[in-house]
Wavefront OBJ file of the C-alpha trace (Angstrom):
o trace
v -1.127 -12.886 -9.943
v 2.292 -12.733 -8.637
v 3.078 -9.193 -10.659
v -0.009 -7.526 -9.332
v 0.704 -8.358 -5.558
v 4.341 -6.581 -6.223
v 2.573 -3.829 -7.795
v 0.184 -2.957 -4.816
v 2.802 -3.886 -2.501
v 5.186 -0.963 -4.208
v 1.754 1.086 -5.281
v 1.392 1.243 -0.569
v 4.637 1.600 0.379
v 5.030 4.685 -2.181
v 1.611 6.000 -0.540
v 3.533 5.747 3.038
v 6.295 7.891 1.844
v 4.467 10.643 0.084
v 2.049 10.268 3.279
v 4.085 10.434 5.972
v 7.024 13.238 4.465
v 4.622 15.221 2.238
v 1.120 15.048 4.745
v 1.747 14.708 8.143
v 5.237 16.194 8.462
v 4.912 18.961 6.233
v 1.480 19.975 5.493
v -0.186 19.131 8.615
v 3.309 19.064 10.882
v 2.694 16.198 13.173
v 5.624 14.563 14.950
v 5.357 11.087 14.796
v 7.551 8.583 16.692
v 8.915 5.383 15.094
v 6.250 3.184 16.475
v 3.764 5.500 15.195
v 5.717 5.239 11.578
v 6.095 1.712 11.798
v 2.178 1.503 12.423
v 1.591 3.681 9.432
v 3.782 1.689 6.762
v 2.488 -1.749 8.313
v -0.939 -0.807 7.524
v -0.179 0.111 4.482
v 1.675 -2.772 2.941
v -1.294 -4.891 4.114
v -3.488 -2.782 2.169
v -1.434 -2.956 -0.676
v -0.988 -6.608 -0.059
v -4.515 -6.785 -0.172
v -5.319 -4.634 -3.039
v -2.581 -6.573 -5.028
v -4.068 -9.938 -3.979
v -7.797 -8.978 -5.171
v -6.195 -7.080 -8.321
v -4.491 -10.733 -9.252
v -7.281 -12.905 -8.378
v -9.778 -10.507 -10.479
v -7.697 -10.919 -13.399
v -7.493 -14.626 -13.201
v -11.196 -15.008 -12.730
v -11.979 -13.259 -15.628
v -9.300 -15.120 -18.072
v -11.355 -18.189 -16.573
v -14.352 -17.345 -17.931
v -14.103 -15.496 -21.451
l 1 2 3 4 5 6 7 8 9 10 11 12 13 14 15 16 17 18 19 20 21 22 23 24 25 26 27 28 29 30 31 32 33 34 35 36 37 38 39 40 41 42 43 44 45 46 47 48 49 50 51 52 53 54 55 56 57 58 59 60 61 62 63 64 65 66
């Protein structure tokens, strides 16, 4: 379990960078301040953290039970 929380965990904080240098400064040009961008990474290493938790706990459930 402990590898797949690492992996989402890397999987969202990669998604912040492409999101906030690729989308919203250069293809839609917003401005953001660093509470906005601290906002935006936050939420997404609790997503990941989150993804990465169910990912792990999914796996173990099924080695359980084959």
């Amino acid at each position: 379990m402990d590898e797949s929380v690492f992996a989402g965990l890397g999987y969202g904080l990669a998604l912040s960078v492409v999101g906030d240098r690729a989308v919203l400064d250069r293809l839609l040009e917003q401005d953001t301040t660093a509470d906005e961008r601290l906002v935006f990474y936050v939420g997404h290493a609790i997503y990941a953290l989150s993804l990465g938790t169910w990912v792990g706990v999914s796996e173990s459930f099924g080695e359980l039970y084959e």
